[in-house]
N, C-alpha and C positions, 0 to 999 in steps of 0.2 A: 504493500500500500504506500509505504512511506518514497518509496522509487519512483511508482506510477506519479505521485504526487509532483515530486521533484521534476519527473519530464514533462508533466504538463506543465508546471511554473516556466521550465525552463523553453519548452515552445511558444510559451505564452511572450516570453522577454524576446524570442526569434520574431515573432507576426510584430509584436511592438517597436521593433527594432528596425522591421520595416517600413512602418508605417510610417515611423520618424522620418525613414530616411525618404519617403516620397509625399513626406508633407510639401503641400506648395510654397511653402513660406521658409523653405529650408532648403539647402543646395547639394547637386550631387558632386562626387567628384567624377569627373572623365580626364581622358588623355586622349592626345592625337597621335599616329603611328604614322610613320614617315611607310610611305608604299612602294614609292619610285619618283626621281626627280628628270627621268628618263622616257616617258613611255613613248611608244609607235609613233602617234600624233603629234602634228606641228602646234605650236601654241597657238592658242585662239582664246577670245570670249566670246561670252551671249551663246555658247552651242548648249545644243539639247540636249537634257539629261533626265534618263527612264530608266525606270525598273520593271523588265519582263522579257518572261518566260526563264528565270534565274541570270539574268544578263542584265549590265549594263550597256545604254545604248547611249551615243554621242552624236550628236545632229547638228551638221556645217558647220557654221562659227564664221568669225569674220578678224582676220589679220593683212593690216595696210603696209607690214615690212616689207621692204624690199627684201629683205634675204628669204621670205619667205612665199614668194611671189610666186614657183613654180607650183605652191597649193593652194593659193587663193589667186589666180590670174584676175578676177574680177572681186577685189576685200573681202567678202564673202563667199564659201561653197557648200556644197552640196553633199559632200561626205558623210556616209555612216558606221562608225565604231563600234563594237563589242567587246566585255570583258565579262569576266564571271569571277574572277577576283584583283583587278584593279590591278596587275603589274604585266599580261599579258593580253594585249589590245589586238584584235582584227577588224581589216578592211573589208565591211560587210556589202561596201558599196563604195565605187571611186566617184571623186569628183566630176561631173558634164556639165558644169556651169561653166564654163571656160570663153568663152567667144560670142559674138553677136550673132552667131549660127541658132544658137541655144532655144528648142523648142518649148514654152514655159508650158506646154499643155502636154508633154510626154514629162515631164518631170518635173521636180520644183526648184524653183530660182534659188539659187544661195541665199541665205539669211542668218540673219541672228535676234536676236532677242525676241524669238515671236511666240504662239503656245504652242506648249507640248506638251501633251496626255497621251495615258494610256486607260482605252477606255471599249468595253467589248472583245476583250482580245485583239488588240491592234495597235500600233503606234498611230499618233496621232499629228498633224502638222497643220496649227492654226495660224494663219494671218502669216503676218512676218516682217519686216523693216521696210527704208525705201534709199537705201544707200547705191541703189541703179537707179536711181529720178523716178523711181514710180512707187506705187504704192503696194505691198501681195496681197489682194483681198481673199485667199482663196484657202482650200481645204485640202488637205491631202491624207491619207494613211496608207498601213500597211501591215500584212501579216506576218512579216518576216525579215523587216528593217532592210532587203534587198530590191524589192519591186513597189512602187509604189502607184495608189491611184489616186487620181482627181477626183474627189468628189462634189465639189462645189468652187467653180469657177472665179464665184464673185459674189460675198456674202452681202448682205446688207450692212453689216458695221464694220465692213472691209477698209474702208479709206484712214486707217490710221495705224498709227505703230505703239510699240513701250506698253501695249494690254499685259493685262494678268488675267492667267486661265487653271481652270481645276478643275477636277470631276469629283459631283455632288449629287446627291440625290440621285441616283443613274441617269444623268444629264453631264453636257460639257459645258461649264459656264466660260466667258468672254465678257471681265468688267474694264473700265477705265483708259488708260490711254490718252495720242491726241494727234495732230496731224503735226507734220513737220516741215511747214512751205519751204524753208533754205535747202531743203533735200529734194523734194518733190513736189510739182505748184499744187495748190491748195488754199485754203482757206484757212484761218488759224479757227482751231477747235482742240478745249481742252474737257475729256470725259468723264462724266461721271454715273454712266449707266450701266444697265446689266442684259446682258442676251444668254441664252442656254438652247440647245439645240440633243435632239437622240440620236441626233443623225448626220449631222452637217451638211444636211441641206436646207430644212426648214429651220429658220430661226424666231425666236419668240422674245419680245423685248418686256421686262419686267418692268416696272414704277416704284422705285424704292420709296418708304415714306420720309420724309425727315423727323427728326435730324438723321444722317447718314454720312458717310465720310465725303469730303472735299475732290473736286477732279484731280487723279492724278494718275499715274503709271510707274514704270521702270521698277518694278518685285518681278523679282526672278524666281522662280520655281512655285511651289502651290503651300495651304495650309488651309488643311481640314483636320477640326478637333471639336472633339464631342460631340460628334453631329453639326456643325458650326463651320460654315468659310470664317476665314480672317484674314484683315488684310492688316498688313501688319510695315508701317509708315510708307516709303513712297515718295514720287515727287515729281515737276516737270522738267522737262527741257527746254532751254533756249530758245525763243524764238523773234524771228526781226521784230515784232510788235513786242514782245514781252523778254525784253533780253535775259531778264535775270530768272534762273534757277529757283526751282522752291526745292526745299527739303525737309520731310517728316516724320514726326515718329511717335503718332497716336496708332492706338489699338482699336478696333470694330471688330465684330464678330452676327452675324446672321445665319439664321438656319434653314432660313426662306429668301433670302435675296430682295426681301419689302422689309423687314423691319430690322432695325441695324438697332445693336447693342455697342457704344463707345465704353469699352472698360478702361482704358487709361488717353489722359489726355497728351503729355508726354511720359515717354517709358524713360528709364533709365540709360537707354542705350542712345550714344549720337542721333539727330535726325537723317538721311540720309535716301538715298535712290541705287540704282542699278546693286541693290543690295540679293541677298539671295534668302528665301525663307524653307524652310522643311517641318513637318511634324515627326520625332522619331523618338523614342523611349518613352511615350506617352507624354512628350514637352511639343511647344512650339519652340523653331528653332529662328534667331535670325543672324545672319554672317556676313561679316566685310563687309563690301559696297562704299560707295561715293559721297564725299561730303566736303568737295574743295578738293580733296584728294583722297588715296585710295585707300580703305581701310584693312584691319587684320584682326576685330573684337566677333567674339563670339560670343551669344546671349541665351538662357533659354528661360520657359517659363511651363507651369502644367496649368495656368489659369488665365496666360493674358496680362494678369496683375503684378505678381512677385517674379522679378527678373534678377537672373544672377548668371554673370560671367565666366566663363571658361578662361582661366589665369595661362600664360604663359603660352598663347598659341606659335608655335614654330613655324608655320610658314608665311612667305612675302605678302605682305598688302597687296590687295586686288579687289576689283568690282567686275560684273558681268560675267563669274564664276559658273563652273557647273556645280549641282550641288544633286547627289544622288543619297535615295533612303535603300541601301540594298543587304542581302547579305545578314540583319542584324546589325548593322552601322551606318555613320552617314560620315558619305565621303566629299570630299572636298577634290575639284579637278579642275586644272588650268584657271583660265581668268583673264584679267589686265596686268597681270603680274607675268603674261607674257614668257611662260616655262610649260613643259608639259608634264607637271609635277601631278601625282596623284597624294591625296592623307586621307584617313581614316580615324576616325571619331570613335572610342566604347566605352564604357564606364570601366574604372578602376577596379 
């Protein structure tokens, strides 16, 4: 009796112990693990980064070096990558964005920073930049990150760039953004709306209520927790009517896409854009990103509210990162840090 007693006390001080340790308001330890500062790939940012079918997948990217000019002939390409553990990369797919030959309806244009989900068993390829003078209104997937189709030529909230996308609800949502006249002519428009589609072809535009978050874009990657989108700070870009930059770093969260929850009005972390966000160990994540210049803080949070920093992150400042959930970790690949460095994220 007196033993039974003792290992219940004592599983009892184990459940507590955890509990402790995954109270919101209290921090975990993690470390980063150096993976390769080497891989296959030329450096890039803004390329797409998915978890499926046990692989990660790497989607164009856009690098203006000259020394790197035989894989991006036009800033941006078309290339798609696989790994299944981050230090052995294959060419799942070569670059055909190359020349003004380039058929944009057998393939899809180079881009960077546009949506990327994985949704139905399939890779996904929404919208996209307009660093060619135009704008990618259009839809793409694929089963196999080798063949791809068109699915939708030219969406109705196709005419802009710097969106944030996530699959919710078994739906692809498509919020914010804005158009970019110095790149592409246009009209200045900055977004603050929601569209969601099951299909990529019919789109359905929602009416968020207010209050809800401000126009903005440039979140890289997705964030769904508890049932709940989050969009997690943000900001604009540049443009000849509005020269100056905004940069944020308030918290929303909706479960519905009309009524928006602000849990924090500024978070603890810089405000900032082309930053990258993840949900993985049951936290919201947010990394790096731009704010005058490039950063290297790591932040996470299990409610939105109580945010606490990853101390002593080891690799270069960078914005427009890849930022994959695979594997049991979350890893960290290329960036504006301009290396083809891979790291990996686990708790201590």
């Amino acid at each position: 009796m007196l033993r039974a007693c003792l290992a219940s006390l004592l599983l009892l001080s184990h459940i507590g112990a955890s509990v402790a340790a995954d109270d919101p308001a209290k921090p975990v330890d993690y470390e980063w693990v150096k993976v390769t500062m080497n891989a296959a790939f030329a450096p890039r940012d803004g390329a797409g980064a998915l978890s499926f079918q046990g692989k990660m997948w790497f989607l164009g990217g856009w690098n203006p070096g000259a020394a790197t000019r035989a894989f991006f002939p036009r800033i941006c390409n078309n290339e798609v990558w696989s790994s299944k553990d981050g230090a052995e990369w294959i060419l799942e797919k070569p670059n055909t964005f190359k020349d003004r030959s380039f058929d944009a309806k057998a393939d899809w244009e180079g881009r960077h920073t546009a949506g990327y989900a994985v949704y139905r068993d399939k890779l996904w390829i929404l919208g996209g930049d307009c660093n060619q003078g135009n704008y990618q209104p259009d839809v793409w997937n694929s089963a196999d990150g080798k063949t791809w189709k068109l699915i939708n030529p030219a969406t109705p909230w196709g005419q802009r760039a710097l969106h944030y996308t996530v699959v919710h609800a078994d739906k692809i949502w498509v919020m914010g953004g804005q158009t970019m006249p110095a790149f592409a002519k246009s009209d200045e428009a900055f977004y603050r709306d929601v569209w969601t589609t099951t299909d990529g072809v019919e789109w359905t535009q929602l009416k968020p209520q207010e209050p809800y978050w401000s126009a903005r874009g440039m979140i890289g990657g997705s964030a769904i927790h508890q049932g709940r989108i989050w969009i997690l700070g943000g900001g604009t870009y540049d443009t000849p009517k509005i020269p100056t930059r905004q940069y944020m770093n308030d918290v929303w969260s909706s479960a519905d896409g009309v009524k928006w929850t602000r849990h924090i009005e500024a978070a603890p972390w810089a405000p900032r854009q082309y930053h990258d966000v993840a949900v993985w160990d049951d936290r919201l994540w947010v990394m790096e990103g731009y704010a005058k210049a490039n950063r290297k803080d790591v932040w996470y949070s299990a409610d939105g509210e109580h945010w606490f920093e990853v101390p002593n992150t080891p690799w270069q400042p960078r914005h427009a990162a890849s930022v994959f959930v695979h594997n049991g970790a979350l890893w960290m690949v290329a960036g504006n840090n301009m290396e083809s460095d891979v790291w990996r994220l686990r708790r201590k």
